[in-house]
C-alpha positions in Angstrom: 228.9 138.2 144.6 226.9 141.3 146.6 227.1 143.9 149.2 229.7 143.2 152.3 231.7 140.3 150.6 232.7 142.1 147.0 234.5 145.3 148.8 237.8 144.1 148.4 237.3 142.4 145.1 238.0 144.5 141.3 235.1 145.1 139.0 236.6 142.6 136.5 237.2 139.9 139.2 233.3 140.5 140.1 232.0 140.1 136.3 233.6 137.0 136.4 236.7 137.3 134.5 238.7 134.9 136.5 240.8 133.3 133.4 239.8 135.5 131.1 243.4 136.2 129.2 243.8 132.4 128.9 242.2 130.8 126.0 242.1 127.0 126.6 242.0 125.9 123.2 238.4 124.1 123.1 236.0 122.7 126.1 237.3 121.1 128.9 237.5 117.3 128.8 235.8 115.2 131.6 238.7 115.5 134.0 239.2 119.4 133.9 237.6 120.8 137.4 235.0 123.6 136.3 235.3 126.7 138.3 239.0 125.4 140.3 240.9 127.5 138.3 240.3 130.7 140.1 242.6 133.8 140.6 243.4 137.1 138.9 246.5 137.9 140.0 249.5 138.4 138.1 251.6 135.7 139.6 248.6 133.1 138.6 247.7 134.2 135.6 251.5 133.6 134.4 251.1 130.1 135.6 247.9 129.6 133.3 249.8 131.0 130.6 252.9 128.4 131.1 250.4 125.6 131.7 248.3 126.2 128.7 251.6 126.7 126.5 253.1 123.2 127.9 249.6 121.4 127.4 250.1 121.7 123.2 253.0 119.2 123.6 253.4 116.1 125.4 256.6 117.5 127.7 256.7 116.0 131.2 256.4 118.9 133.2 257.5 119.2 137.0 255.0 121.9 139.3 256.7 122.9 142.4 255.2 124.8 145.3 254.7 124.4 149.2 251.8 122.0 149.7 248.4 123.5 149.5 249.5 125.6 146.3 247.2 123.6 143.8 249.6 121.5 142.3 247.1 119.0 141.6 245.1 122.4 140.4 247.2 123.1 137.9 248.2 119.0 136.5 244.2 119.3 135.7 244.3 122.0 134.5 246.8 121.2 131.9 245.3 117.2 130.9 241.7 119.6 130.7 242.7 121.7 127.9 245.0 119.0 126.0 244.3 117.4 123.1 244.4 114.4 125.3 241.8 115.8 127.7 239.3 113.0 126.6 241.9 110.6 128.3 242.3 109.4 132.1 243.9 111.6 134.6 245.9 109.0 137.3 246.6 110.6 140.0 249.4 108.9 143.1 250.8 110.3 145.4 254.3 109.0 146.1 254.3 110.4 149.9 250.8 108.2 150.9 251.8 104.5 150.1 254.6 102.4 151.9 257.7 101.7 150.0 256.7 98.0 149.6 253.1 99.1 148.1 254.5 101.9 145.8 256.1 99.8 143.1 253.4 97.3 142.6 250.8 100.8 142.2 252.9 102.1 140.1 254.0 99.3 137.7 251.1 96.6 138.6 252.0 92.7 139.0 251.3 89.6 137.7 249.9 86.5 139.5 251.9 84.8 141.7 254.2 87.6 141.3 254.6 88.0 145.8 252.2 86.3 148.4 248.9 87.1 148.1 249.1 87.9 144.3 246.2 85.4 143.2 245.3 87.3 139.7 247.2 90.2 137.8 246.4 93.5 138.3 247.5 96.9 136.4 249.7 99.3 138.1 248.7 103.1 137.5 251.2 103.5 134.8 249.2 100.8 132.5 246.0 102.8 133.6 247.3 106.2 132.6 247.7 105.5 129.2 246.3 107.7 126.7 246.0 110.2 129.7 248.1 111.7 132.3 250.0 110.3 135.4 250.3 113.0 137.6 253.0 112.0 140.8 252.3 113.8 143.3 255.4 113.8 145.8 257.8 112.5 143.5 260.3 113.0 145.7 259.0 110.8 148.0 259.6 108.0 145.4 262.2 105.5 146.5 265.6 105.1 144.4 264.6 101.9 143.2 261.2 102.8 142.0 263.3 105.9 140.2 265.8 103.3 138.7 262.4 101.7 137.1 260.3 104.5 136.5 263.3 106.2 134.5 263.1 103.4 131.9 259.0 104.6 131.4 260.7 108.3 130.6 262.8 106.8 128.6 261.5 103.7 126.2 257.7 104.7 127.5 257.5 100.8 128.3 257.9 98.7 131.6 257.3 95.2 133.2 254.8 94.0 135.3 256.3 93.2 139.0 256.7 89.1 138.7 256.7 89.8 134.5 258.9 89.3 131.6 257.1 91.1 128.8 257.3 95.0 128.3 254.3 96.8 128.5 253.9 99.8 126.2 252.8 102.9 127.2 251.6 106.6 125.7 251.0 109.0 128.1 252.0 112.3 129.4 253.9 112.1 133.3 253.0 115.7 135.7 255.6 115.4 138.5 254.7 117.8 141.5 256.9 118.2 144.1 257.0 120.8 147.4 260.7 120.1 148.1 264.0 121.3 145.9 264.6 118.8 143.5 268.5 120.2 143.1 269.0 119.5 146.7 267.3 115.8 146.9 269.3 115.4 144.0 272.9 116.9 146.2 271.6 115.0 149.0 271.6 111.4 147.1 267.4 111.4 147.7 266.7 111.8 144.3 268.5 110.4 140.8 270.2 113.0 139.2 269.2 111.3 135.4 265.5 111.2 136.6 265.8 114.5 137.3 266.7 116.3 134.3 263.7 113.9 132.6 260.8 114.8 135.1 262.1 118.5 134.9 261.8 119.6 131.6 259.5 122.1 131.9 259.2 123.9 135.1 256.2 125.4 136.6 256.8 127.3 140.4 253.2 127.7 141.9 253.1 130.6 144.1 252.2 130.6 147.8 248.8 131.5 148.3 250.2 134.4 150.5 251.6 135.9 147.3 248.4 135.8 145.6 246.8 139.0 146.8 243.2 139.4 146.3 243.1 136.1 145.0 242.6 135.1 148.6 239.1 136.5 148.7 238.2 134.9 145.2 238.9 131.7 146.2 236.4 132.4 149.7 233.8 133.2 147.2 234.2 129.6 145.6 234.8 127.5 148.8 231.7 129.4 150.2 229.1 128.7 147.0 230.7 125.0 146.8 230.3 124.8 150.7 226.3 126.1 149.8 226.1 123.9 147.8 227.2 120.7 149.4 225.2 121.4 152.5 222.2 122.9 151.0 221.9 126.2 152.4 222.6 129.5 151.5 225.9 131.5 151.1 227.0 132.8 153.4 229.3 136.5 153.4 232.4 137.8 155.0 232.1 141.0 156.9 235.0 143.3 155.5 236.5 142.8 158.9 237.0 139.2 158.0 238.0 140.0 154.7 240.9 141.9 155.9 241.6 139.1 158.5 242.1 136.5 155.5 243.9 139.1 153.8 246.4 139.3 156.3 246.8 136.3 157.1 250.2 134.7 156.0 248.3 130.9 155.0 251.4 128.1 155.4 248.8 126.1 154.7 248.2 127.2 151.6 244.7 127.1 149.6 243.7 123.7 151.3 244.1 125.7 154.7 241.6 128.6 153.7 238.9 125.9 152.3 239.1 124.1 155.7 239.0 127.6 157.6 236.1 128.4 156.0 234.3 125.1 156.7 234.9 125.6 159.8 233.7 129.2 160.0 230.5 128.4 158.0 229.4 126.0 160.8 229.9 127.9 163.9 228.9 131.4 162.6 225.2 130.2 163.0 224.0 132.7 160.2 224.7 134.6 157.1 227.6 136.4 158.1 231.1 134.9 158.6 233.2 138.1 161.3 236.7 137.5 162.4 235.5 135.7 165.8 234.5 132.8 163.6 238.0 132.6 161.6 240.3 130.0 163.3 243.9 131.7 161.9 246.4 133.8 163.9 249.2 136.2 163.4 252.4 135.1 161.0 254.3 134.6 163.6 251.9 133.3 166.3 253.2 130.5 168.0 251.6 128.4 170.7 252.5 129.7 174.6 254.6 127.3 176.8 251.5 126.7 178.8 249.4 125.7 176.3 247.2 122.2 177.0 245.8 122.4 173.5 246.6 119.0 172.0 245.7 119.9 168.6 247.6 123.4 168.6 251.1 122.0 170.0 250.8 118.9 167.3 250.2 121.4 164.3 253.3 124.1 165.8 255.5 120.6 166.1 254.5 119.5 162.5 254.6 123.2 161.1 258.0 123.4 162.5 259.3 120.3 161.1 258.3 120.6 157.8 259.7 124.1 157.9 263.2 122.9 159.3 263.5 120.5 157.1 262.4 122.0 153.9 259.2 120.1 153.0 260.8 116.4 153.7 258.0 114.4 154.6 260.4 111.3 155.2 263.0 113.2 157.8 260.1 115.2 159.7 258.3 111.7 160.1 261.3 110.4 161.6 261.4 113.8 163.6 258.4 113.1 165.1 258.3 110.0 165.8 255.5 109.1 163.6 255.1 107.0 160.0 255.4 108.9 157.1 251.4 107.7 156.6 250.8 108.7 159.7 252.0 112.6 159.1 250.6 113.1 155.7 246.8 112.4 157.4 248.2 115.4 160.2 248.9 117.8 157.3 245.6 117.0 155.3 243.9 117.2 159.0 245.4 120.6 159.5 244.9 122.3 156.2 249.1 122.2 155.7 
């Protein structure tokens, strides 16, 4: 990092000391992201810590945070410096799938097992083990798939959908959730036994607003990666677009700033990204009652939602008016 871009940015951070405090134990396996785990601040660093400490045992460890944290982040973080790193990494997300698909993902199913099963297939469970299942959403899991998935926690075996012989299983289960598992669990949403087996070990990720100059290390990365992908050079941020990123409050999250800066990469037509190029806003921007842009009204109305109903991707669905498939391909589309 050079000239406009590095004003912000501490000597240390510059050098390249990103994760320097946390010693990972030996090289990453195959599924650890090089150069994802990126921040100096405080508030991350203590989460690198935690995760490192929790990834010498085989405790199931819950990560919440508001979506776009780097849940998923951190669950690689912790299988890549395991001693299980050398094992699969099975990702699902609870949130993406149907309730009548989820259970034959998550446990597999043997032929003839519903209509259309013509051959047995393993769930993600049965793939994960030796590895990591990471459940993303966990929430979002129904109560009978919990009833289930509680007897994994519990004898680490299961049964096929359509089966009558137990499966065994080894493996280590990353829950991540961006809801409060206390009040699914006061609210009947979420079993209160599964709970105090998926959170055993906590982890809170921090908001990406709460990050401080983190913000401008992770540009750095999105920027070179974006280079990369594209096959052109890297492009900087005046310090006028520094600050804008820097002030920005980011309810999106890290997944918003990469998409804001894909965005600003293609229409700044040069080496320089400025604060024209930037598509963010005030905190407390909000589109105007005359507003005709489509795109802006449906990402206030899903913002608000999810807001006013604290994360539940279900209930805002329903709020909506759209399928729960339907709103999690909104929130990837808008960076939320």
């Amino acid at each position: 990092m050079d000239g406009k871009f590095a004003s912000h940015i501490p000597d240390a951070a510059r050098r390249g000391a990103l994760t320097e405090p946390i010693t990972c134990g030996g090289p990453p396996g195959p599924s650890f992201p090089a150069g994802a785990v990126i921040g100096t601040s405080p508030q991350w660093l203590s989460i690198l810590k935690r995760a490192t400490q929790v990834a010498a045992t085989q405790t199931t460890t819950c990560l919440q945070g508001e979506s776009g944290t780097g849940k998923e982040v951190v669950a690689r973080f912790i299988h890549g410096v395991s001693s299980h790193r050398r094992g699969p990494f099975v990702a699902i997300n609870c949130a993406a799938l149907p309730e009548t698909l989820l259970e034959s993902e998550l446990f597999g199913f043997e032929r003839g097992a519903f209509t259309g099963a013509q051959q047995s297939k393993p769930g993600q469970i049965e793939l994960a083990s030796g590895g990591v299942l990471f459940l993303d959403e966990v929430t979002e899991m129904p109560l009978t798939a919990q009833a289930k998935f509680l007897r994994v926690l519990q004898e680490r075996e299961f049964i096929r959908l359509g089966g009558s012989r137990p499966v065994k299983v080894s493996m280590r289960v990353i829950a991540a959730t961006n809801q409060d598992l206390r009040r699914a669990v006061a609210q009947g949403r979420f079993r209160d036994d599964l709970y105090y087996r998926i959170n055993v070990f906590e982890i809170g990720i921090p908001p990406l607003r709460e990050r401080g100059l983190d913000v401008l290390l992770l540009a750095q990365h999105f920027l070179e990666e974006l280079a990369r992908t594209n096959g052109g050079p890297v492009v900087e941020l005046t310090p006028r677009a520094q600050d804008a990123l820097l002030a920005y409050h980011w309810p999106g999250n890290v997944r918003e700033l990469r998409n804001v800066l894909e965005r600003a990469a293609i229409v700044c037509e040069g080496p320089v990204i400025d604060t024209e190029h930037l598509s963010v806003a005030g905190p407390e921007e909000a589109p105007s009652a005359g507003s005709t842009n489509l795109g802006t009204l449906e990402r206030h109305a899903i913002e608000q939602a999810m807001r006013d109903l604290a994360g539940n991707k279900k209930r805002a669905a329903q709020r909506l008016g759209i399928s729960r498939t339907q709103l999690y391909c909104r929130l990837r589309k808008y960076g939320l």
